[in-house]
N, C-alpha and C positions, 0 to 999 in steps of 0.2 A: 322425393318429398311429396306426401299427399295422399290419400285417399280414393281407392278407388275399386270400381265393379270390373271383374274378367270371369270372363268364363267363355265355354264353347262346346256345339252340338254336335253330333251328327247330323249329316247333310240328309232331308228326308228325301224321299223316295215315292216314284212315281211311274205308272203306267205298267203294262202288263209284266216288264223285265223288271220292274222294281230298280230304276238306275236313279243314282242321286241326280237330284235338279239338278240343274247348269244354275251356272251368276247369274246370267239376266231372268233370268225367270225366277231365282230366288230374290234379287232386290227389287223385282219390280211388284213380288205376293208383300212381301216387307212395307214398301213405300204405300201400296195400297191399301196395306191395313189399319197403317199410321190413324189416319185420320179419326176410325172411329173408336178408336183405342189408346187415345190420349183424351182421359177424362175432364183436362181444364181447357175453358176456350180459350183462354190466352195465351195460353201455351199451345197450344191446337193454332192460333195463327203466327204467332211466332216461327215455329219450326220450318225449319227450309231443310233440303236435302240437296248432294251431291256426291256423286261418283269418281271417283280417281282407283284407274285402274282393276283392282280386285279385291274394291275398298268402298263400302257405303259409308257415307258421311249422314250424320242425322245431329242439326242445329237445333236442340229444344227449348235452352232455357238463357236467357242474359246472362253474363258471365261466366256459361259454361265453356268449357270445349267439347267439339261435337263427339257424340258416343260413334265410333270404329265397330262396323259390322263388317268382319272378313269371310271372306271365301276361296277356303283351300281346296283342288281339284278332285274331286271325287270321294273326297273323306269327312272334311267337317266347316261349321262357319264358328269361326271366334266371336268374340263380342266385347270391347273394352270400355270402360267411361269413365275419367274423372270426375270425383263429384267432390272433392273437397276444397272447388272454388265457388261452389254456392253452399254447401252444405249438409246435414244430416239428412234431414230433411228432403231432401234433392235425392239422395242416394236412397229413401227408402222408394222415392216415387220411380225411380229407375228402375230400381230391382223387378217391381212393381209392371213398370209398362212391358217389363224384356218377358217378364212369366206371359205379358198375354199375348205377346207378340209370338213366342213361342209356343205358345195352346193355338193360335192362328195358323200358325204355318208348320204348324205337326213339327217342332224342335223341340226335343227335353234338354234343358242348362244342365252341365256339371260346372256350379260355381267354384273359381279357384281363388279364396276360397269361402266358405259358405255365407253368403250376404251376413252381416249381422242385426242385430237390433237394434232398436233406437236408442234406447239408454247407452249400450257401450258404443255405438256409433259417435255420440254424444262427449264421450269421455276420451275419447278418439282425435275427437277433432279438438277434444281442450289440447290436448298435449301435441297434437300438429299445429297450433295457433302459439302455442309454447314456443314449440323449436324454433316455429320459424319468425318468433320475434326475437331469440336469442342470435337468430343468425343474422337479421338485418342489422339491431346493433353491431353485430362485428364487420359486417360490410361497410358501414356506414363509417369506424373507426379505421379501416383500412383505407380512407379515402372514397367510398363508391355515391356516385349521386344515381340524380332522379329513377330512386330504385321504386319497383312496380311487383305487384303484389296480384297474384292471382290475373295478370292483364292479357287478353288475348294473343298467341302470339300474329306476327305479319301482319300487325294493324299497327297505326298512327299511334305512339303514345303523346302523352305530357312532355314536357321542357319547363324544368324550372317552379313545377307546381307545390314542393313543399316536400317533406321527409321524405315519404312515402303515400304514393299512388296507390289506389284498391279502387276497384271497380262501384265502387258506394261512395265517391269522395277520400280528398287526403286528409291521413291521420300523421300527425306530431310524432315527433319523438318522444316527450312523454306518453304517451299512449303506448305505445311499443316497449318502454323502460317497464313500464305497470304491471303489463303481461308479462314481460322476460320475466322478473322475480316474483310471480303469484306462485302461490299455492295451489294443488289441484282441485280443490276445491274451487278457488278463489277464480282458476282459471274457466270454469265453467259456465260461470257470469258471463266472464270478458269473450267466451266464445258464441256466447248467444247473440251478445250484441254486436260481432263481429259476420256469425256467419248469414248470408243474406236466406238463406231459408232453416232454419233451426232443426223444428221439428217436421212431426205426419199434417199439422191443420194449416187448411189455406184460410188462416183468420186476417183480422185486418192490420195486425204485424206484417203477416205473409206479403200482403197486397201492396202496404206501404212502402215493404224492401225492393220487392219488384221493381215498381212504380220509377223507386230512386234510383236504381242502379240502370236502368234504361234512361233517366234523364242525366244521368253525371256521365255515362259511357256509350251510351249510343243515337243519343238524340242531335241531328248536327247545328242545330241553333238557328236556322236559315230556313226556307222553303226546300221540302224533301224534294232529290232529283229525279228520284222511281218510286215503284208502289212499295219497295222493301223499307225505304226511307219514311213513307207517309205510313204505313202500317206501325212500325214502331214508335213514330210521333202517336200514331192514335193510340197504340195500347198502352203506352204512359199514361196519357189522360184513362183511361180506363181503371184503370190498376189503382191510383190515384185514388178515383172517387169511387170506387170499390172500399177502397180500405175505410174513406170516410163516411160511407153509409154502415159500416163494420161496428166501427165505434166511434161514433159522433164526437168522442173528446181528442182525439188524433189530432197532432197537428201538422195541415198539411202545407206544403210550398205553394201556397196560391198563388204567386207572382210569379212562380216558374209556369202552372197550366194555366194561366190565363195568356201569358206571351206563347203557349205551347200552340194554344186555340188563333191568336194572331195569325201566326206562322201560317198553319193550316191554311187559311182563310185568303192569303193575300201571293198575290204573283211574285213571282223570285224577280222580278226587276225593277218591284216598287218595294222590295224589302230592302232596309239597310243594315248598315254593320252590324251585327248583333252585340250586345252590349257585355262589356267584360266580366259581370260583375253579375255572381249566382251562380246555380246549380250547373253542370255542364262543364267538363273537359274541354268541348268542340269549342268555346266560346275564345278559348284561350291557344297559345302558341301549341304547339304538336309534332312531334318529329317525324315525316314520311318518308316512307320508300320511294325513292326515284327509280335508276336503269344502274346496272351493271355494279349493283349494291353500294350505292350513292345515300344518302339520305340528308333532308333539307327540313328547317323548322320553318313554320309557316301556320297560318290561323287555322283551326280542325274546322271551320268552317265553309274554308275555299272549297269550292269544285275543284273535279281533276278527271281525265281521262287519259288513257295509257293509248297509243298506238297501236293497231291491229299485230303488229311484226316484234312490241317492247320495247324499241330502241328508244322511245320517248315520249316522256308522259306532260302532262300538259295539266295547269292549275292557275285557278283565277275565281275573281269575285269581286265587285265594288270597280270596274275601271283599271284593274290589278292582273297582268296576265305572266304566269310565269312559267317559260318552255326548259326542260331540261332533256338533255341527253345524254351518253355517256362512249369513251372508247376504251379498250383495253386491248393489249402486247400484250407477246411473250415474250418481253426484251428487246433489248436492242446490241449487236456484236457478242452475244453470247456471257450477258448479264443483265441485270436487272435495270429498266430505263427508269431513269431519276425525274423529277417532276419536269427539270429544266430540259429533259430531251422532247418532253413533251410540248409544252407551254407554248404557245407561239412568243416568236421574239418580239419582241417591243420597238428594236431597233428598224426592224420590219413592216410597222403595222403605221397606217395612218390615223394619226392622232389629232390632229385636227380638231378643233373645238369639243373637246373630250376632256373631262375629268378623268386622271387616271387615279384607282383604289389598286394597292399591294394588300395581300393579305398572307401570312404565314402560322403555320405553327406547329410541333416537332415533326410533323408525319407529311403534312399538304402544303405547297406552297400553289400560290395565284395573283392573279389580276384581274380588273376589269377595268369597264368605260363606261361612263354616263354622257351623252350628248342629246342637243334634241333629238325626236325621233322623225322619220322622213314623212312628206308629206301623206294626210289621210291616214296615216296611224297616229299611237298616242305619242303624248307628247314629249314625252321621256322613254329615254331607251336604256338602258344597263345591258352590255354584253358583257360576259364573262368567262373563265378558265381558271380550274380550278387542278392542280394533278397531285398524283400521288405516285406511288412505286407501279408501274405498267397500267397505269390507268388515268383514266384524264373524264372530266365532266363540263358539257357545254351548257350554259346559261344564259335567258333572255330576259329581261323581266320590264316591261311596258306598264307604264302611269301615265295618268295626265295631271295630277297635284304635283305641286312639289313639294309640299308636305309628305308627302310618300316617300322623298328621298333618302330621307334614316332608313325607312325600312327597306326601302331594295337593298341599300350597303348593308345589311344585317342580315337580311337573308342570304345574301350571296354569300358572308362572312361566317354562316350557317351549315356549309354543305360541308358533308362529314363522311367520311369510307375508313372501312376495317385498317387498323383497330382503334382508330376515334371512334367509328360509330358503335363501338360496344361499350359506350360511358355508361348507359344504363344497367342496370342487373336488376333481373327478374327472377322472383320467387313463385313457385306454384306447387 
């Protein structure tokens, strides 16, 4: 489902033998020419690039996912990118940068197949905005929740945010009804105002969707942790009052860039919880990837850092510290080990001034403790164990409030492994 640019070159050729480039010399003519061949500045500092394998990775645009430059050995490079999660618009500016990347580094594209136009682009993307409201309603009647719409994937979604997730803010199920039974005409409207970049002009539309779609999906409500963090808090504000120098009758979230400009300004340990309430995913609960495909809801807010080795990732903010790890078997006696071969025993364990929490349910069973916590750490300690079929997941979570106390039992009541953790369904 979706819309998108492919095509691929011959691999040019160089030096007296005339031999096709090698990778690294062709991703590194690529990367180099990026810069001055991405005509928008915002999009010129957005863009980040990575490597896997014999596979360029190139991040241009918010809500995109990143355009696939391949390199096959000695015959040609691919080239792929969806672009019908930002939109028309988006896909004519792709076609767009790949010709000049390709006038750059001596590639002629065979599009497969041949880019279109904006008008049928347009007409395109009404009837992909069609389908795939017809298909959430039926996901949605099958039982599916927190379904997500165009959302990157291996990132943090929402918990609980409302119908459906899109990278612009959640939209109702009326809204979704409206689209299923439009007319094609009718649906043309509904996909202007759906897709975040429509058409060819970076007008003050263009700038406002930006603007939004960076502060609902990528902004993390807090003091950024690196420069990748602090660049796209700044280009929100940019984008922002861009569009309101565009057309001064715009109306824009001024309560969002002014706490944006806050933020900015002030050290991450005189900032406090960010406030629930406004623009911004992060602000609210969020599902992450833990270890050994575990995942835990937790505020998109928290910090987190993964271990050099993965076996454990680490998240905390506000006094709030929460350590996870994970183990996995291949059985136990030549079948599959049940939660309780895992679990440590109870009967085992000293309990001692411990609150003990059971938590179960069809797939995971666990426990954990709440006790003070030892001297010179905080003051509340929750250990936990959580397992499932040949896998088990270890848990710490340290407060000093006790008002914190709902929420560690909720978090820990949280952690979720296949095939609980695929409650969500994603559309793209």
């Amino acid at each position: 489902m979706g819309i998108e640019v492919r095509g691929s070159a011959p691999l040019p050729k160089r030096g007296l033998l005339r031999r096709p480039v090698d990778r690294v010399t062709l991703f590194r003519q690529i990367s180099a020419a990026l810069p001055k061949l991405i005509d928008d500045d915002l999009m010129r500092d957005y863009a980040a690039l990575s490597t896997e394998d014999r596979v360029l990775l190139l991040w241009l645009h918010p809500g995109s996912e990143p355009i696939e430059f391949g390199w096959e050995p000695g015959e040609r490079v691919t080239v792929c990118a969806k672009t019908s999660s930002v939109g028309p618009g988006y896909h004519v500016f792709v076609v767009e940068l790949l010709e000049r990347i390709g006038a750059r580094c001596r590639m002629t594209w065979n599009w497969e197949p041949a880019p279109n136009d904006l008008p049928t682009l347009q007409r395109e993307y009404g009837c992909f905005l069609g389908n795939m409201a017809r298909r959430l309603i039926e996901l949605s009647e099958a039982g599916a929740t927190d379904l997500l719409v165009n959302w990157p994937l291996d990132t943090p979604h929402p918990v609980d945010a409302g119908f459906c997730v899109a990278p612009t803010g959640v939209m109702g199920r009326s809204w979704w009804e409206q689209v299923a039974s439009a007319t094609p005409d009718e649906l043309m409207t509904w996909a202007s105002t759906f897709a975040i970049w429509w058409d060819a002009r970076r007008d003050a539309h263009y700038y406002d969707r930006l603007g939004r779609v960076l502060l609902w999906s990528e902004v993390p409500w807090r003091p950024p942790v690196d420069e990748r963090e602090r660049t796209r808090c700044s280009l929100a504000i940019a984008a922002l009052e861009r569009a309101g120098h565009a057309d001064g009758n715009i109306r824009l979230p001024q309560a969002e860039i002014e706490e944006l400009r806050r933020i900015l300004q002030t050290p991450a340990e005189d900032y406090p919880i960010p406030a629930p309430e406004g623009i911004g995913y992060a602000r609210r609960a969020m599902r992450h990837a833990t270890t050994g495909g575990w995942t835990i809801a937790l505020p998109g807010y928290f910090y987190s850092e993964l271990s050099d080795d993965g076996s454990q990732i680490v998240f905390w903010y506000d006094n709030r510290t929460v350590q996870v790890s994970s183990i996995s078997v291949g059985g136990i006696g030549g079948r599959p080990a049940a939660p309780t071969d895992l679990l440590p025993d109870k009967a085992e364990s000293d309990l001692r001034d411990a609150e003990v929490i059971d938590h179960a349910t069809e797939h995971l069973s666990g426990w954990a403790t709440i006790r003070p916590g030892a001297p010179d750490t905080a003051a509340y300690l929750l250990q936990g164990w959580m397992a499932g079929e040949n896998t088990m997941t270890i848990i710490s979570i340290q407060f000093d409030d006790a008002k914190h106390r709902p929420w560690a039992m909720e978090t820990f009541a949280s952690l979720l492994h296949p095939p609980n953790a695929g409650q969500s369904s994603t559309l793209r």
